[in-house]
C-alpha positions in Angstrom: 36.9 31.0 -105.9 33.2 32.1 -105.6 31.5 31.6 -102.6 27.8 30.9 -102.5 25.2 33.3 -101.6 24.3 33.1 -97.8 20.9 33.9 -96.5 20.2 37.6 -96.6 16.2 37.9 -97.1 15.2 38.2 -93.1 17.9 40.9 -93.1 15.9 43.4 -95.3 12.5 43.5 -92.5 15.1 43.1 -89.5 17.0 46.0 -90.9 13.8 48.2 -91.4 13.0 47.5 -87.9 16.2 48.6 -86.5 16.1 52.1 -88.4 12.5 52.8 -87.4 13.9 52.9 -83.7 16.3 55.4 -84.4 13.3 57.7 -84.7 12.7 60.6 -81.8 10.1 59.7 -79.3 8.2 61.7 -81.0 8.1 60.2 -84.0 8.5 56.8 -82.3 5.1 55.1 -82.8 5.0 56.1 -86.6 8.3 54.8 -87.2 7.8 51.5 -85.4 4.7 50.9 -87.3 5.9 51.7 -90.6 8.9 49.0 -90.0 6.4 46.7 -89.0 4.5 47.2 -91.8 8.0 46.6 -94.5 8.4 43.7 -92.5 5.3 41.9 -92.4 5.0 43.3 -96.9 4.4 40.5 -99.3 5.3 42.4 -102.2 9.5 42.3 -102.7 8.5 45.1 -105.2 7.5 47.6 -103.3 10.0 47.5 -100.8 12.8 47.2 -103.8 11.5 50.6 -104.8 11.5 51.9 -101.3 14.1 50.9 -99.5 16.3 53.3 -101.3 14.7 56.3 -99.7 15.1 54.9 -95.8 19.2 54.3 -97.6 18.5 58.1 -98.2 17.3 59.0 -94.3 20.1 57.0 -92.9 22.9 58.3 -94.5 21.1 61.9 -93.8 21.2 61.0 -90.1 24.5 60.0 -89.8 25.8 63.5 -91.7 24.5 64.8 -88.3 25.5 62.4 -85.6 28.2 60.0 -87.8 29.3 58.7 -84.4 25.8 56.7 -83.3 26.9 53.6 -82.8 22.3 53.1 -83.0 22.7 54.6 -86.4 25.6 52.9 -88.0 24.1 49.4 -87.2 21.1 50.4 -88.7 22.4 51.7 -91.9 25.1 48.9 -91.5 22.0 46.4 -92.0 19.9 48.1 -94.4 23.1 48.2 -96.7 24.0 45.0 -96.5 20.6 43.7 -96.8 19.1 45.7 -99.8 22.9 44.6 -101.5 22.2 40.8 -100.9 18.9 40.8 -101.9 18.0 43.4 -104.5 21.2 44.3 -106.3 22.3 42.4 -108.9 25.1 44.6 -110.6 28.0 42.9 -108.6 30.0 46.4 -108.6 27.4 48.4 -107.0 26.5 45.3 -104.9 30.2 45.0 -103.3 30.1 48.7 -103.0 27.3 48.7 -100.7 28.3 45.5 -99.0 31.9 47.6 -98.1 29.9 50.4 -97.0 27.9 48.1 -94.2 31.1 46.7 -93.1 32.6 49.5 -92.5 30.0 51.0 -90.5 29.6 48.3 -88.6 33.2 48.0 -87.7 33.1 51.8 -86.5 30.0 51.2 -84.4 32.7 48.0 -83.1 35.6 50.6 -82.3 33.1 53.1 -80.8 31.5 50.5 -78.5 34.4 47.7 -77.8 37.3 49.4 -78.7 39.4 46.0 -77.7 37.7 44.1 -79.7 38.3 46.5 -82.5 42.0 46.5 -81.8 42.0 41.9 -82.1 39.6 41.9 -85.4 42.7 42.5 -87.1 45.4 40.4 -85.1 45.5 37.0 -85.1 42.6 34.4 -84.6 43.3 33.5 -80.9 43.2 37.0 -79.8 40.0 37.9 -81.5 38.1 35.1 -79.8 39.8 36.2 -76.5 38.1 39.6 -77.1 35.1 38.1 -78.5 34.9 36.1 -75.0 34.6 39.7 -73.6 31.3 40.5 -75.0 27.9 39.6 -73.4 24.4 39.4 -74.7 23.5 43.3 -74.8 26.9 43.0 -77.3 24.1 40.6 -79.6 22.8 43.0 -82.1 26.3 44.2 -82.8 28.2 41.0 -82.9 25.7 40.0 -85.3 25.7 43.1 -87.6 29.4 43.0 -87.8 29.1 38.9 -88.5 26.5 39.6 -91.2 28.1 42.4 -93.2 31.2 40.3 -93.0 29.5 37.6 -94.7 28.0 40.3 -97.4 31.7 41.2 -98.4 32.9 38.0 -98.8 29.4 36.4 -100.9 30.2 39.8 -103.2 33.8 39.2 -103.6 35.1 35.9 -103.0 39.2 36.1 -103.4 41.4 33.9 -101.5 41.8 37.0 -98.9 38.3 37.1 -98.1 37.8 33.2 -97.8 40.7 33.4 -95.2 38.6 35.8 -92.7 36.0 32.9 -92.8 37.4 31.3 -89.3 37.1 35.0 -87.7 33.2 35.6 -89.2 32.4 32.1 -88.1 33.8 33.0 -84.5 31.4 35.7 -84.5 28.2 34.6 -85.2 29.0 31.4 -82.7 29.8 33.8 -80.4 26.1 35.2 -81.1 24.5 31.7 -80.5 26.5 31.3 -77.4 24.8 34.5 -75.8 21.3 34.4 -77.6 20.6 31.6 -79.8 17.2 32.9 -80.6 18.0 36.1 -82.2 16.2 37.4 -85.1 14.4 33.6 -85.5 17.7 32.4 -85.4 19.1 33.5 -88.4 22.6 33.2 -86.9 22.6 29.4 -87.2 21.7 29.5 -90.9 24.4 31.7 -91.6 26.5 29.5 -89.6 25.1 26.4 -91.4 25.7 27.9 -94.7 29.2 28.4 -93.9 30.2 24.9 -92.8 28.3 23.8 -95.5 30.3 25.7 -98.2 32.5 22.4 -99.7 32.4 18.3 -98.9 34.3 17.1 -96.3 37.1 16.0 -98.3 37.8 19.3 -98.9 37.6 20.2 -95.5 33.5 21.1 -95.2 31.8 20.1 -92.3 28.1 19.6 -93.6 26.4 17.7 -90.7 27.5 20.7 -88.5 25.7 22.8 -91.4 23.0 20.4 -90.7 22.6 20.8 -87.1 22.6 24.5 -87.2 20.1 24.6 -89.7 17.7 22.3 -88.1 18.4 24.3 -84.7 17.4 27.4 -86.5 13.8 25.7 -88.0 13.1 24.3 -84.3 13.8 28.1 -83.3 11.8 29.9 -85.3 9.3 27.1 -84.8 9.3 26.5 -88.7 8.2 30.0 -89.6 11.8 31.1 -90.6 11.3 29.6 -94.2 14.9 30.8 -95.2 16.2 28.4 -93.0 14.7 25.3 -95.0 15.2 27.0 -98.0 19.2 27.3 -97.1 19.2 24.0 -95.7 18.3 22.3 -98.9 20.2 24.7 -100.7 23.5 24.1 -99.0 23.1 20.8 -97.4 20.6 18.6 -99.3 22.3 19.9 -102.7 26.1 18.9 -101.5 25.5 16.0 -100.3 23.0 15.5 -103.0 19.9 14.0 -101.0 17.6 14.5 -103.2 14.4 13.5 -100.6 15.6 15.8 -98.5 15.8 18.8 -100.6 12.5 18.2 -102.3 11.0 18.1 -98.9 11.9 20.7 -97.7 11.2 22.7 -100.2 8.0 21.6 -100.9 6.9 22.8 -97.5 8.3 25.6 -97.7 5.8 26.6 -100.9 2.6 25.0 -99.2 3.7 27.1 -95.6 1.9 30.5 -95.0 4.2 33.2 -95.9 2.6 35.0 -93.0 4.2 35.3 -89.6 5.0 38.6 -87.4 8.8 40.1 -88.5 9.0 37.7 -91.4 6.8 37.8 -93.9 8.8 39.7 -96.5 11.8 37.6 -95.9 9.4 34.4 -96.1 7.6 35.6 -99.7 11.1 35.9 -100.8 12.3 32.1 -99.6 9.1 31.0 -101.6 10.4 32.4 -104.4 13.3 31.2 -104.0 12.2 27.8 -103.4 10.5 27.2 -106.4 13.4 27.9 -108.6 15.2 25.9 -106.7 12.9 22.6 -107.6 12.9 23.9 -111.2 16.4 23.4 -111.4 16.9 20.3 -109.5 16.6 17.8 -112.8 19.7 19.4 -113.6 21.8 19.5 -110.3 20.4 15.7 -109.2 21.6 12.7 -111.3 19.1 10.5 -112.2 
């Protein structure tokens, strides 16, 4: 069984972000700016060709302090990011997709060493432990929930599919303490998810929708991933064809410009026009 992609663009700028704050205070304002910068690029290229080098930095930083729980969700996003967006070699991707769960899970033990102990027990006692956290626990509840996802999109086996319930406990444990982090993203992963098969197979789509919507209201419509997920996962399974071509439509007339996302929105464009070029084929007439 192969699970669809999930949304991963806004990850890339978000992830740039979070490693330019890593820097000293010295080095601070550079670093911020230069994430800034990444994240408000609308050329995928050049940050495809760069990225590799702030992979690089990390991994250098970590050989000096590999106990920074700051450091590991850093590299734990980058990782997981540039693998869900820009590699296409499914080896190398799950490779790098392992190696940004894994840090994210230390950074876990290192800062909530309970809930480390219940990610690996049964699905009652991880939610008890997850019921433990609070909203400074956001940004590593939803590294951890992300990376997770990236494992599972690059290697779909039965195993992985049967985390799913733990993952989805994680990111609506996100939305319970701060629905409104990075533009929401949280619900489109989490619409994604429920949107993964019909309800006769046990999907529950209008709960994709919901999320999905939530995340657009959000974000205030600049998150363009979301409506680009949304007809992806929702419109195309239940195969409302108004509703996909709508949505995607104004997602190519929408200014790819907006603070924080315009890399991850020149990205959903893309996106979204292939997606209308192959709807002929996924819509009966």
């Amino acid at each position: 069984m192969r699970l669809p992609a999930v949304p991963l663009a806004a990850l890339l700028a978000a992830a740039l972000l979070a490693s330019a704050g890593c820097a000293s205070l010295a080095q601070k304002s550079v670093a911020d700016n230069l994430g800034r910068a990444v994240a408000n690029q609308d050329d995928p290229a050049t940050v495809r060709a760069g990225a590799p080098a702030f992979l690089l930095l990390l991994d250098g930083l970590l050989e000096g302090d590999p106990e920074n729980v700051d450091l590991l969700l850093a590299s734990a996003r980058l990782n997981g990011a540039y693998a869900g967006i820009f590699v296409d070699d499914r080896e190398r991707g799950l490779r790098l997709a392992q190696k940004a769960h894994g840090q994210a899970k230390k950074a876990v033990c290192l800062a909530r060493k309970a809930l480390c102990e219940a990610a690996d027990g049964p699905l009652d006692g991880f939610k008890a432990a997850l019921a433990k956290t609070g909203a400074s626990d956001v940004p590593l509840l939803y590294v951890v929930g992300t990376t997770w996802v990236g494992v599972i999109q690059q290697q779909a086996g039965w195993e992985q599919v049967a985390e799913l319930p733990k993952v989805e406990a994680v990111l609506e444990r996100v939305v319970a303490l701060d629905e409104g982090y990075d533009h929401g993203q949280a619900h489109v992963y989490l619409g994604a998810l429920k949107s993964l098969v019909p309800p006769a197979l046990g999907g529950q789509p209008e709960k994709g929708r919901a999320h999905f919507e939530r995340a657009m209201v959000l974000s205030e419509g600049r998150n363009l991933t979301a409506k680009v997920e949304y007809a992806r996962r929702y419109a195309r399974l239940v195969f409302d064809r108004p509703l996909h071509d709508r949505l995607l439509n104004e997602v190519v007339a929408a200014p790819a410009q907006a603070p924080g996302l315009t890399l991850a929105n020149t990205l959903a464009q893309t996106q979204a026009r292939e997606l209308l070029a192959s709807a002929p084929q996924h819509f009966p007439e």
